[in-house]
N, C-alpha and C positions, 0 to 999 in steps of 0.2 A: 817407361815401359817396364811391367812386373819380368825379374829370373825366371828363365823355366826350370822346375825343379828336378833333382838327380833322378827322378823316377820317371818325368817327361822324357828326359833326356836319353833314358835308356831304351823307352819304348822308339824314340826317333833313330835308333842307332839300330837296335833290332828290324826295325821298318828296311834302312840304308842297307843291313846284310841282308836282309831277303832279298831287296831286287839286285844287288850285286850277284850273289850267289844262285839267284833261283828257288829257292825254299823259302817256308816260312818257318821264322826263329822265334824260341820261345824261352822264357826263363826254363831252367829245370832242374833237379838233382842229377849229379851225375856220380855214379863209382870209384871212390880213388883208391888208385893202384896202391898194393902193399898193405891196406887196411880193411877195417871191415865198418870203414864210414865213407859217406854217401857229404857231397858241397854243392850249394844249390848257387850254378851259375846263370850270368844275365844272359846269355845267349846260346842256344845252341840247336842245332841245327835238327830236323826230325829222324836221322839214323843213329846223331851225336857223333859223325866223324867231323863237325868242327865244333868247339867248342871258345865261348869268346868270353872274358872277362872286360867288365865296363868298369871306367874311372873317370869323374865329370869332373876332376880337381882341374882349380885354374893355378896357372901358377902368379904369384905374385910379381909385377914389374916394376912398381915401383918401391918398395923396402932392401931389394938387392938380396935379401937372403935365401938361402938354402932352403928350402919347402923338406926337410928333411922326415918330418913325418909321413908326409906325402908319398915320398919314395919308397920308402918303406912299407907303405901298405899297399902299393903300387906292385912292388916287390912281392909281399906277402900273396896275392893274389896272382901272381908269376910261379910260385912254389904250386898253388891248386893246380893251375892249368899243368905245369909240368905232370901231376900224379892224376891227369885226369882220365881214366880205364876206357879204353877202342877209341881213343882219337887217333885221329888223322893228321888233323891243323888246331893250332891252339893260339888264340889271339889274344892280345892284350889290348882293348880298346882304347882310347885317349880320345876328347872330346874338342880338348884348347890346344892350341899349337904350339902356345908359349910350353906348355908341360910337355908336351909330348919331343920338342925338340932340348928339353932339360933331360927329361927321363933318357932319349934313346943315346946322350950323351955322358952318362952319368955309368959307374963302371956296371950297376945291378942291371941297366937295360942291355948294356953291352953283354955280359952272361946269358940275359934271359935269354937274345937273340942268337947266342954260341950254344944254348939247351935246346932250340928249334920254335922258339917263342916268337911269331909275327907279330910286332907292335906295329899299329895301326890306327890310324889317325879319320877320323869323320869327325868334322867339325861341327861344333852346336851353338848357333849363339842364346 
């Protein structure tokens, strides 16, 4: 059976917050706060009071290591969503379960969640 690619994956997560939420979600740029530049997120909503970043990383089970790049750019994309101008809810998407129970474990998910950051999980296979 062919992967479905990070860009499938995004559009099936965007589909998953529409009927969650009621709206239809679109890629878009959004405003961040503090500057006078503009980050084109995966998700967000048609007023932009939620805004969601996707990450399709799996995490590795069997090498035992630390996905440390992963985190970090998982992270990195924690930092957008914080500075993202008239939200409301800011999400951090996670697609695999193995990652998403690494990341919301790990001290940056533990922050994002203490900055107002909902990590959230829709699984993709």
């Amino acid at each position: 059976m062919k992967k479905m690619s990070w860009q499938k994956k995004e559009e099936y997560v965007r589909k998953a917050l529409s009927e969650r939420f009621g709206v239809e979600f679109r890629e878009r740029e959004v405003p961040l706060r503090g500057t006078d530049k503009t980050y084109r997120f995966d998700s967000v909503s048609p007023d932009g009071s939620i805004v969601g970043e996707v990450k399709t990383y799996v995490s590795p089970t069997r090498s035992g290591r630390r996905p440390s790049a992963k985190i970090a750019h998982a992270s990195e994309g924690c930092m957008f969503l914080m500075h993202a101008e008239g939200t409301k809810r800011r999400l951090l998407i996670l697609t695999d379960r193995n990652f998403y129970t690494l990341y919301k474990n790990e001290r940056q998910g533990q922050m994002a969640e203490a900055d107002g950051i909902e990590i959230m999980l829709v699984e993709v296979e």
